[in-house]
Structure formats: C-alpha cells, structure tokens
C-alpha positions in Angstrom: 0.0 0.0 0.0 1.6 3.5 -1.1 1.2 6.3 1.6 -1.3 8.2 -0.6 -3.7 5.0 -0.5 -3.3 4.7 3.3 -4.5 8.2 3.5 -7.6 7.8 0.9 -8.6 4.9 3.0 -8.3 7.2 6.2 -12.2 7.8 6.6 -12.9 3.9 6.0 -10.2 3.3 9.1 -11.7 5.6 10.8 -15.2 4.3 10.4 -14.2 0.8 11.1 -12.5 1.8 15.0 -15.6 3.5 15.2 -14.0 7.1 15.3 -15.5 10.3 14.8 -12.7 12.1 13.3 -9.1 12.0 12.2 -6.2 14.6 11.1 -3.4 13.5 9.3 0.1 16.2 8.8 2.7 15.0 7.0 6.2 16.4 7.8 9.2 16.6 5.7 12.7 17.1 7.4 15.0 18.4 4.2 13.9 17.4 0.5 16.2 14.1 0.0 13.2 13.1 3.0 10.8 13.0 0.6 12.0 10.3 -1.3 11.9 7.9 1.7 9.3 5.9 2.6 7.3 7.7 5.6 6.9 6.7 9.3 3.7 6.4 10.6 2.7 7.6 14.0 -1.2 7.1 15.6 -2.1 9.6 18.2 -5.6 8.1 19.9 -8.2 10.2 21.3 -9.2 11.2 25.0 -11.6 8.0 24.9 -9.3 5.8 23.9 -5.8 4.0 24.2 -3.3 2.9 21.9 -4.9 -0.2 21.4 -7.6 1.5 19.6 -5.0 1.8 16.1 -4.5 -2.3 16.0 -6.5 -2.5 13.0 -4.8 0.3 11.2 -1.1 -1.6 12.6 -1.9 -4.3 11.7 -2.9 -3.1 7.8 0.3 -0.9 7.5 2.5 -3.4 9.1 1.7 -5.9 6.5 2.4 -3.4 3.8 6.1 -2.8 5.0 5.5 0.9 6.6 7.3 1.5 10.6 4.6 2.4 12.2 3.8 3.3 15.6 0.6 4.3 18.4 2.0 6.3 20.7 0.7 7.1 24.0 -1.3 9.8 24.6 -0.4 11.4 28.2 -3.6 13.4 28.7 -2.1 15.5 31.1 -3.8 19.0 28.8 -2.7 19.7 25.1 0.7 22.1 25.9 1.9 19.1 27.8 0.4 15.9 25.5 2.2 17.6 22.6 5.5 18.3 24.2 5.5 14.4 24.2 4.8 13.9 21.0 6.6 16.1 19.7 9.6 15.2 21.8 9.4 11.9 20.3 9.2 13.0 17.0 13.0 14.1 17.1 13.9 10.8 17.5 12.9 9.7 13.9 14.4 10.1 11.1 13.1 11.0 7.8 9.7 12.0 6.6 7.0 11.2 9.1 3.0 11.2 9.0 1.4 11.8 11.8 -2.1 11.0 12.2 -4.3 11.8 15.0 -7.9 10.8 15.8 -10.7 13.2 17.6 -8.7 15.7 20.8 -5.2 13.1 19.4 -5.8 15.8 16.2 -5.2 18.4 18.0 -2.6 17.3 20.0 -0.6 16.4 16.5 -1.4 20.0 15.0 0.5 21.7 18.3 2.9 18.7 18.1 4.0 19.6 14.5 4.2 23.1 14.8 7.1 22.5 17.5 9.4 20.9 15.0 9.4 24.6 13.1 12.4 25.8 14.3 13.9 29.8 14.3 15.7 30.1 10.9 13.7 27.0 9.3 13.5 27.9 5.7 9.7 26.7 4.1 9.2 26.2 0.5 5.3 26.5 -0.2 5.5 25.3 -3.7 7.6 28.1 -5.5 7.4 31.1 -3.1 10.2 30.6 -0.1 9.8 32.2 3.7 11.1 31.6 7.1 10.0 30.6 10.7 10.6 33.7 12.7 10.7 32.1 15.9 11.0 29.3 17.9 7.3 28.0 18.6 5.4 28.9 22.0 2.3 27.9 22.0 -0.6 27.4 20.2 -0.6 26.3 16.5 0.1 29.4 14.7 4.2 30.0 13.6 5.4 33.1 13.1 7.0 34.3 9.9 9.6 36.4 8.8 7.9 37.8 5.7 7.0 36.1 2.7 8.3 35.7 -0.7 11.3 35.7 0.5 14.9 35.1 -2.2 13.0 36.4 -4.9 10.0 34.5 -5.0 6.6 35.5 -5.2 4.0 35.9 -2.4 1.3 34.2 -3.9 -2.1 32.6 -1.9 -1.5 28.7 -2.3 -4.4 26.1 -1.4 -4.4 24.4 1.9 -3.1 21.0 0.4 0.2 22.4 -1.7 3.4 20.9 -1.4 5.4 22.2 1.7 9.0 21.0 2.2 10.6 22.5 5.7 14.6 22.2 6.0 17.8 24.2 7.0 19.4 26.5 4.2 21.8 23.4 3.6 18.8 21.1 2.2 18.4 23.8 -1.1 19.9 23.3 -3.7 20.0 27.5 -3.9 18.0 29.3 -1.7 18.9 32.3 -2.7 17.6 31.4 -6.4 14.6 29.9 -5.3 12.0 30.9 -8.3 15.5 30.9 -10.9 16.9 27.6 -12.4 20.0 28.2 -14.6 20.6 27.0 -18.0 23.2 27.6 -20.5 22.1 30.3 -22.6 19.9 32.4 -20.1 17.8 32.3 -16.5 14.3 30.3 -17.2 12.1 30.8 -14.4 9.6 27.9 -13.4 7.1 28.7 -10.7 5.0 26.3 -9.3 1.5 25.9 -8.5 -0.3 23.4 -7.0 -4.2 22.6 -7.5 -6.7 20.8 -5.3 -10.4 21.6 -7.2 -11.2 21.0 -11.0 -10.7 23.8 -13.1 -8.3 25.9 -15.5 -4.4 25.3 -15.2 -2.8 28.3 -15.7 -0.6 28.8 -18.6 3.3 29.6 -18.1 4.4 33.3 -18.4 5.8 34.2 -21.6 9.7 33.5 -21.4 9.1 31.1 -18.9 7.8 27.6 -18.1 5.8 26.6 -15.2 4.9 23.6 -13.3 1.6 22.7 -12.6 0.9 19.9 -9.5 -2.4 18.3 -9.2 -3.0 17.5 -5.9 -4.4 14.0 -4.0 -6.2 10.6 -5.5 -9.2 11.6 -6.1 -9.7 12.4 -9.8 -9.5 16.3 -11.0 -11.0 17.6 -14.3 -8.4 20.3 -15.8 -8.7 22.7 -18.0 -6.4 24.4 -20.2 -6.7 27.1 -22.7 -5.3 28.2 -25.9 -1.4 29.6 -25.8 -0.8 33.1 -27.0 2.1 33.6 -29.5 4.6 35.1 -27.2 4.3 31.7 -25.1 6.2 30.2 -27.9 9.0 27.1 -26.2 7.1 27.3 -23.4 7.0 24.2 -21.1 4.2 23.7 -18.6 4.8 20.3 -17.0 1.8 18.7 -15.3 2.5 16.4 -12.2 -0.3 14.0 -10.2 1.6 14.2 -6.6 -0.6 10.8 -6.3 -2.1 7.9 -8.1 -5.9 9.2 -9.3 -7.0 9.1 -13.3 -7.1 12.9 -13.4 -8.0 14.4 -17.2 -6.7 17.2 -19.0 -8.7 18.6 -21.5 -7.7 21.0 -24.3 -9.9 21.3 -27.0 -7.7 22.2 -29.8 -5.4 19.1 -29.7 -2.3 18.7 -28.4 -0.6 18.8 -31.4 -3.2 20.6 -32.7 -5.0 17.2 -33.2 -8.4 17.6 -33.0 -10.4 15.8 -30.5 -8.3 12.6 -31.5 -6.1 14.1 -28.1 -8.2 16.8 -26.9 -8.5 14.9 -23.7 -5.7 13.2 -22.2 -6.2 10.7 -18.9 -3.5 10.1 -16.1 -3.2 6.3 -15.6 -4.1 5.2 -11.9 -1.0 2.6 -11.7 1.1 5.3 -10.7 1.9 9.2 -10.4 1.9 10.5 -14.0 3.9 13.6 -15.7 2.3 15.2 -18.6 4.8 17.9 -20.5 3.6 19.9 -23.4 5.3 23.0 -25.2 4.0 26.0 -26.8 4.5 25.9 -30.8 3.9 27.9 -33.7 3.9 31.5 -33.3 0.7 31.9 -35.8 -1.5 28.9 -34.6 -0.1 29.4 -30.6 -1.3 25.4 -30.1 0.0 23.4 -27.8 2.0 20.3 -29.2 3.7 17.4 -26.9 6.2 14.8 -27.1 5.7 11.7 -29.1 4.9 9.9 -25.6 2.2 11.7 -24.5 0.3 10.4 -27.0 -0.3 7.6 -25.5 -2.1 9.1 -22.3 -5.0 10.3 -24.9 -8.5 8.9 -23.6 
C-alpha cells in the first residue's frame, strides 16, 4: 500500500474503529526526505488508548510501513504535545502523523514545535522563514513572505510544503530561478486541489503545474498566446488518481483525436507539453504523450 492510498482509505479506518474524526500532517525534514518511505505515528483520542489503532497496525504493518501508536499522556494539550513532539526528534526522515478526535489536536501543536527559528519553508515556489522558535498554540510566526526572490502568492491548503535548513536547497537564494546555459528560465510552481483551469506559463518562462491528491481532478487548459512560444508547462499528479486534461484544440493541434488526455491510476503521471507555432499558438507534446490520450 503506497502512503497516498493509506490516506484515501483514512475515513474507512476511521469508520471501522468507530472514530468520529481524524487529522493526518505530513512532515518533511529536508527534500532528500521525501524520497523515503514515511513513518507512521497514531495519536488516539481522549476516549481511547493505543490499542484502539491495532486495525490500522496491523494493515500498514503488513504493507512494509514502521509504524507506531504512541501514548497519549492526557495531562492538557501544551503538555500531551511536548510528548509527541519530543518523540518526534527521534525519527528520522519523513513522518506522517495522524491523530484521531482531541489526538488531532494534539498532533497540530505537536507539528508546529518541529518549526524551528531560521527554518526555511518552501510553499510550492514562493520561499519564507520561521521567525521564531514556537510557543504555544498552533500558529508559527513568519519572517515575511516571498522571500529570495520569490513571489508571495495565496497557495491552497493541500500544496506541497517542504521545511529544512538552508543546507537542504539546492539555492535558496535562487529559489523561483533555475539556470541553464544560454539564459535564466524561471519555473514557478502551483499546486491545484479543485477542478478547473491550469494556468498557462508566463511568456519567457515555463511553469509547473501539481495536481494535488487521488481523487480524480477535471483540468482545464486554454489556448497559448504567440509570445508563449518554447514554453513548457509540466503537469505532475503528486498521487495515483485518473485525473483528465482537456484541451480542446489538440495537443498537437489534433483535434479531438487528443483533446483529452487521462493520467493512468497505476502510478503518479507527468504530462509535458510546449507552446509551438507562433501563428497557430497550439500546444504540441512529445511523441509519448500520446499515448495518455482517452
């Protein structure tokens, strides 16, 4: 079972403990993390012990995941989540954490004590900084946003959030900028959780467009203008789901032969396509991608 299946099956676990409600965070300690498989930590509810995840154990267990109930002191949230989150710090690697009923809350304060001062967060493209050592509750102070360059921008509660020290960037200090022989290419990225219109790149630039979850999205996307010409926008399921792109043109300008184009479930699917012909502005796509066409 692949971590994004364990947390589409969530509500059925959830259901079948006879829960009423569960919150999962995911955590990332530096982005070579995120290519390891996760640990997986139940917090249980005031009603409830540790015993109360067996099922869940037992399920993720047999699927090769570490995974772990931890205690829940109920001694008040401040203190539960100083225990958590003290135990926390001795994994390593990327960790869910997933808490049922009060154990959500106690996971949200939890995670927000693993933000430490001069933590740099990359939301997607834009960059920005914990300003401060946690206190208490669950908010974490910032020090401005948009920071090396990038651009402040309103991203949706599920985007991509990788938290590290200045040494797990590649270049911080070029964090919107990727270099390449002849000139500076810029390519932003924006994640999606609803249906709807992906944005086209900027002209001059190419973009990256992440479609978030496993539940299937219908996208959008609309004709290039001419100034878009050798633009890239690279379209990226961050988990298994059959999402559709539709653009009604063609890719290639084909005609509805590939005006819709359908992610395969089997695994998390990349779709590139670059901007072509100044006069027609269509959008035309490597031989390969072809053969994603419903």
């Amino acid at each position: 079972m692949l971590i994004t299946e364990f947390l589409s099956r969530l509500p059925a676990f959830v259901c079948a403990l006879g829960l009423t409600s569960g919150i999962v965070l995911m955590s990332t300690k530096s982005m070579e993390a995120q290519t390891m498989k996760p640990t997986i930590l139940l917090v249980h509810g005031a009603w409830a012990d540790s015993s109360s995840w067996n099922g869940v154990v037992d399920l993720l267990l047999r699927d090769g995941y570490n995974v772990r109930a931890l205690p829940n002191t109920l001694r008040g949230l401040e203190a539960d989540a100083a225990v958590i989150s003290t135990y926390l710090k001795t994994v390593s690697g990327p960790v869910v954490l997933v808490g049922h009923s009060y154990g959500g809350s106690v996971i949200t304060v939890a995670s927000a004590t693993g933000f430490a001062a001069g933590s740099w967060v990359q939301i997607d493209s834009e960059f920005t900084r914990v300003a401060k050592t946690y206190t208490s509750g669950t908010v974490i102070p910032l020090d401005g946003r948009g920071l090396n360059g990038s651009l402040a921008v309103a991203h949706p509660a599920t985007a991509n959030v990788t938290v590290g020290t200045s040494t797990d960037f590649a270049n911080p200090a070029a964090a919107v900028t990727v270099a390449y022989p002849l000139a500076p290419i810029s390519r932003p990225k924006t994640s999606y959780s609803a249906a709807g219109a992906i944005a086209l790149p900027t002209p001059g630039a190419d973009a990256v467009a992440i479609i978030n979850g496993t539940n299937a999205l219908a996208m959008t996307l609309a004709n290039p203008t001419a100034d878009m010409d050798g633009a890239i926008l690279f379209i990226v399921g961050n988990g298994k789901a059959a999402h559709t792109v539709t653009y009604t043109a063609g890719l290639g300008n084909g005609g509805s032969a590939l005006d819709v184009l359908t992610f395969a479930t089997g695994g998390q699917q990349c779709l590139a396509v670059i901007a072509a012909n100044s006069l027609g502005a269509y959008f035309s796509a490597p031989a390969d991608v072809a053969e994603l066409a419903a």
